[in-house]
C-alpha positions in Angstrom: -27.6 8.1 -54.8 -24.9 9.4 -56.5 -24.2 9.1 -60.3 -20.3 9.9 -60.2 -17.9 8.6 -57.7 -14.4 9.6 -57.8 -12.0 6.2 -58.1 -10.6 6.9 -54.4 -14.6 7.1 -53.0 -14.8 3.2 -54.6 -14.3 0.7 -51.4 -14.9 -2.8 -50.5 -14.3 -6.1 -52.5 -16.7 -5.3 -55.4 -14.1 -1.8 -55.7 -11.0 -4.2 -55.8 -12.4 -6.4 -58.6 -14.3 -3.6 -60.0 -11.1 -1.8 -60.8 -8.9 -5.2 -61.9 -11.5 -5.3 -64.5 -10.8 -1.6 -65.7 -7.2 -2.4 -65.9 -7.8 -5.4 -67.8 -10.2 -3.2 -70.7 -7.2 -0.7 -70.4 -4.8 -3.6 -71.9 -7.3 -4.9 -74.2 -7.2 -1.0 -75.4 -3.5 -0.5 -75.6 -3.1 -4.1 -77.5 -6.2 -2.7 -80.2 -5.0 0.9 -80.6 -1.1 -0.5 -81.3 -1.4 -3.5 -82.8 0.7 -5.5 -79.9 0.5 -8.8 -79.6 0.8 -10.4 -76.4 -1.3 -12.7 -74.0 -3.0 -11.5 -70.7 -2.8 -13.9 -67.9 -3.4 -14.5 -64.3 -1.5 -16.6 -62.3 -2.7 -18.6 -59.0 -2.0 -21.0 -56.5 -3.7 -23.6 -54.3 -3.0 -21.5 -51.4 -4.9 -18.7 -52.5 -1.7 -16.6 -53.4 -2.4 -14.6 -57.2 -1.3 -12.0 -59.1 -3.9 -10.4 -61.2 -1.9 -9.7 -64.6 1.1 -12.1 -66.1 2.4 -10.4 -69.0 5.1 -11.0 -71.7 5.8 -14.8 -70.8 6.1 -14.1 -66.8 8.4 -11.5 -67.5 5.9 -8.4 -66.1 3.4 -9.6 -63.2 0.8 -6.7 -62.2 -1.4 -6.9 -59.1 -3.9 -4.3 -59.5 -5.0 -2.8 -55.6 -7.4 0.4 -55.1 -6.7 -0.1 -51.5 -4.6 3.0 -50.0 -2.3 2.8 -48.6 -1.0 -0.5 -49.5 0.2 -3.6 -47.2 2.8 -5.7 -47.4 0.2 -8.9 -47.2 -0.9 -6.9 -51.0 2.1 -8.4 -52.5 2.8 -11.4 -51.0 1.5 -13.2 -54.3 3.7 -11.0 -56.7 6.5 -12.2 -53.9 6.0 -16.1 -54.7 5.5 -15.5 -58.0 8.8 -13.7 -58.4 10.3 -16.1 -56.7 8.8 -19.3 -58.5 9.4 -17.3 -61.7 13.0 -16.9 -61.5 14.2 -20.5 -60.3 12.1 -21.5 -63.4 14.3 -19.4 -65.6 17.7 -20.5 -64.3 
């Protein structure tokens, strides 16, 4: 078995959340190391549609993928979300 795998050698579902939790630690960094203040949140519906990261009131949304190269069923939930978040701002 091998000790060190390269990020793009990472595959299946335990990969995907595997590196949505690396991204998470990676904010949890930045907001230590500069002091910012904001909250980290997910966002999800009934349907199954998410996006993995909700920052700065709904104003960023990240969905983190390790999948290459990327689909357009990978973004469907920062789609609705977009779209849900906007008619809520009008």
């Amino acid at each position: 078995m091998r000790g060190n795998l390269l990020i793009n050698e990472i595959k299946g579902p335990d990969a995907g959340h595997a590196f949505e939790h690396y991204v998470f630690l990676e904010f949890l960094a930045y907001k230590e190391l500069t002091k910012a203040s904001f909250d980290t949140k997910y966002w999800r519906r009934q349907s199954g549609l998410e996006v993995d990261f909700v920052l700065a009131r709904g104003n960023i949304a990240i969905e983190a993928k390790i999948a290459n190269p990327i689909q357009k069923r990978d973004i469907k939930g920062l789609v609705e979300f977009a779209k849900e978040n906007t008619s809520q701002k009008k």
